[in-house]
C-alpha positions in Angstrom: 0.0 0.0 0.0 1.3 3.3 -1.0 2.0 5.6 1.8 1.7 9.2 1.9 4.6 10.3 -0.3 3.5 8.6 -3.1 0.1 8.9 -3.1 -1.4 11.5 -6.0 -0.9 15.2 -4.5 -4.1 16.6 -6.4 -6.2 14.3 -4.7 -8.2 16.8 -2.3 -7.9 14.6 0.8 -5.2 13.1 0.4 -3.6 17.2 0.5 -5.9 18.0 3.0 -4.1 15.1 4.9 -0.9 15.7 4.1 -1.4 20.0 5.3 -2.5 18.9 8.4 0.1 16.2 8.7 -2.3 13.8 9.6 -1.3 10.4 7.9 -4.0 9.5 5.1 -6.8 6.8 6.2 -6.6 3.6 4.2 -10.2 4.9 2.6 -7.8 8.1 1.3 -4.8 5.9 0.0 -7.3 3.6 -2.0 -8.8 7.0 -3.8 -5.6 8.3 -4.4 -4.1 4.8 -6.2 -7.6 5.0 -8.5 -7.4 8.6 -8.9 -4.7 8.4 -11.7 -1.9 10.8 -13.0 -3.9 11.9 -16.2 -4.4 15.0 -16.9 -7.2 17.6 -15.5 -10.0 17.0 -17.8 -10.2 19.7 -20.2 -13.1 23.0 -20.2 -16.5 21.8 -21.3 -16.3 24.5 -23.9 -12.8 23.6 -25.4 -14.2 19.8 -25.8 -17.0 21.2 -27.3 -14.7 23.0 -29.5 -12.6 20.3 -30.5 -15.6 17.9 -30.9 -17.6 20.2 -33.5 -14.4 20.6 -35.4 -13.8 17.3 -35.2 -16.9 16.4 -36.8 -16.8 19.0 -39.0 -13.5 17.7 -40.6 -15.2 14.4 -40.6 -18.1 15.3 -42.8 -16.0 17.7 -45.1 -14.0 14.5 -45.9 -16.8 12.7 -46.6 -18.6 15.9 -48.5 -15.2 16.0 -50.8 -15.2 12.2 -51.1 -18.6 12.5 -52.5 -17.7 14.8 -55.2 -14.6 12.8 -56.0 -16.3 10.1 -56.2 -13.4 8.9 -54.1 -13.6 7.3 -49.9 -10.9 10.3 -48.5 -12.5 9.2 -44.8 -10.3 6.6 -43.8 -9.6 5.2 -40.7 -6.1 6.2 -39.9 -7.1 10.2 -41.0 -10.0 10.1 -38.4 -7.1 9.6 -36.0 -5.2 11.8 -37.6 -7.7 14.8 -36.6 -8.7 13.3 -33.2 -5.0 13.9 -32.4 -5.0 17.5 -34.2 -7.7 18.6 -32.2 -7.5 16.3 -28.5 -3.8 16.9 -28.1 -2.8 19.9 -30.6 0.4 20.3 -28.9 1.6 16.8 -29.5 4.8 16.1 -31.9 2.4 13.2 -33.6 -0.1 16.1 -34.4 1.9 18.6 -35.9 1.8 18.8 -40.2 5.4 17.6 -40.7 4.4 14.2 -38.8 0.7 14.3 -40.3 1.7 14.7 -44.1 4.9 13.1 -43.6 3.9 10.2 -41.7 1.2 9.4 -43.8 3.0 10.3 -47.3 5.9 8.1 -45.6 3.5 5.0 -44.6 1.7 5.4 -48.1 5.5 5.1 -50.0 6.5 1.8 -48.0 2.6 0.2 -47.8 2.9 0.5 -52.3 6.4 -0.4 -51.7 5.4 -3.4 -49.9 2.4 -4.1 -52.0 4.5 -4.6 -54.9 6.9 -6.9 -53.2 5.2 -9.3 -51.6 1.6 -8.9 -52.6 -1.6 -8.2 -50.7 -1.8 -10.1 -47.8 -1.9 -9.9 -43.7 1.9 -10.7 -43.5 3.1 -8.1 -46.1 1.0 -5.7 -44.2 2.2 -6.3 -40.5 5.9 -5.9 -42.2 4.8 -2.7 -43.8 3.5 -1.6 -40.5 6.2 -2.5 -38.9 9.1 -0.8 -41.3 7.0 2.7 -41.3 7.3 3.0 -37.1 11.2 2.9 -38.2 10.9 5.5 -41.5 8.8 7.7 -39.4 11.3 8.1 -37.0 14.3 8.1 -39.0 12.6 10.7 -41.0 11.4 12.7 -37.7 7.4 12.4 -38.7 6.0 10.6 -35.6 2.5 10.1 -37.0 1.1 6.8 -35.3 -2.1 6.4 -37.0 0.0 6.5 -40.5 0.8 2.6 -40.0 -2.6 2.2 -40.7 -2.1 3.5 -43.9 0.3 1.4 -44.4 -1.8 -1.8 -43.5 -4.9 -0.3 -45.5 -2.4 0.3 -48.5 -1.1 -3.6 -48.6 -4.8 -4.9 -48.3 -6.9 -2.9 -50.9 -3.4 -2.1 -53.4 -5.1 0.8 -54.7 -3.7 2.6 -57.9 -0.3 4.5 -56.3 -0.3 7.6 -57.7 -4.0 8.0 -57.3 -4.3 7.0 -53.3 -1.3 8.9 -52.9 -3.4 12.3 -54.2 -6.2 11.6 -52.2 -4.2 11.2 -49.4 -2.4 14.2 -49.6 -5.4 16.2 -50.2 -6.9 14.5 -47.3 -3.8 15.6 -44.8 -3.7 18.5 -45.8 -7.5 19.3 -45.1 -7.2 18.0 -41.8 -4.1 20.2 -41.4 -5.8 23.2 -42.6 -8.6 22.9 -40.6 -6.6 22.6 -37.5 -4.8 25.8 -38.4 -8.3 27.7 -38.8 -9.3 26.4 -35.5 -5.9 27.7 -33.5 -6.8 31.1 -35.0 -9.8 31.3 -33.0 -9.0 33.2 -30.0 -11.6 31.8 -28.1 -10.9 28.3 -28.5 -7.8 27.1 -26.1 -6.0 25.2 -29.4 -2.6 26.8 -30.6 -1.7 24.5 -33.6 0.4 24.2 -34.9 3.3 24.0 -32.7 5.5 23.8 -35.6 5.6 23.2 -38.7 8.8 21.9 -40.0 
């Protein structure tokens, strides 16, 4: 059982203890192990915020799909924006790692594709090899092995999927920036770009 040094400062009796210097009860120390080290939970209005534009993103994907005639909503880009508008501030949400990682995963998924054909085990090696491109190339994007699996199992046309995936990234990019120039919304993003 933890004792009072290690149990989680923020929790209110636990401090409360701790001022007084009263050692914790064992009903204290139990809350304080559950409590967790996560973060504060975010303003109702900036989850709000980041949920609306998160839908928002969503359904312009799907609106440009649509007139494309094309899927852009994928599953890896949907994590792609949850992290550009959850966790803004993150090295895996900024544009380098976003276009990067994905352009990156896309390059060694076709790469893979035509080497060993479409299949579970050629994907799980693509995924595999783009967690070490990534970060050789310093574009931490995890959602882009994904891309890389989804690339070795449907082998779509290489110059086209790469297109749409560009055009893709780079909306979910954009809309991040427009976002962070709201003043009232607490999301400055990027953090960098290159």
């Amino acid at each position: 059982m933890p004792d009072a040094t290690t149990l989680n400062p923020a929790t209110p009796q636990v401090q409360a203890s701790v001022e007084t210097g009263c050692r914790p009860t064992r009903w204290q120390r139990c809350a304080a192990v559950f409590a967790g080290k996560a973060p504060a939970r975010a303003p109702l209005p900036t989850v709000a915020a980041m949920t609306v534009c998160g839908v928002a993103v969503m359904l312009l994907l799907v609106a440009l799909g649509v007139v494309l005639h094309e899927p852009l909503l994928i599953p890896p880009l949907a994590a792609s924006a949850a992290l550009v508008f959850a966790a803004p501030a993150l090295p895996l949400a900024q544009p380098r790692s976003i276009v990067g990682g994905q352009l990156i995963s896309a390059a060694l998924g076709l790469a893979a594709v035509a080497v060993g054909g479409s299949s579970l085990w050629t994907a799980a090696v693509a995924a595999g090899l783009t967690i070490g491109a990534m970060a050789w190339a310093r574009t931490p994007h995890s959602p882009a092995s994904a891309t890389a699996v989804i690339v070795v199992l449907t082998d779509p046309r290489p110059l086209h999927f790469v297109g749409l995936l560009t055009l893709a990234t780079l909306v979910i990019v954009g809309a991040g920036v427009l976002v962070g120039k709201v003043d009232r919304v607490d999301h400055k993003y990027p953090a960098y770009w290159w």
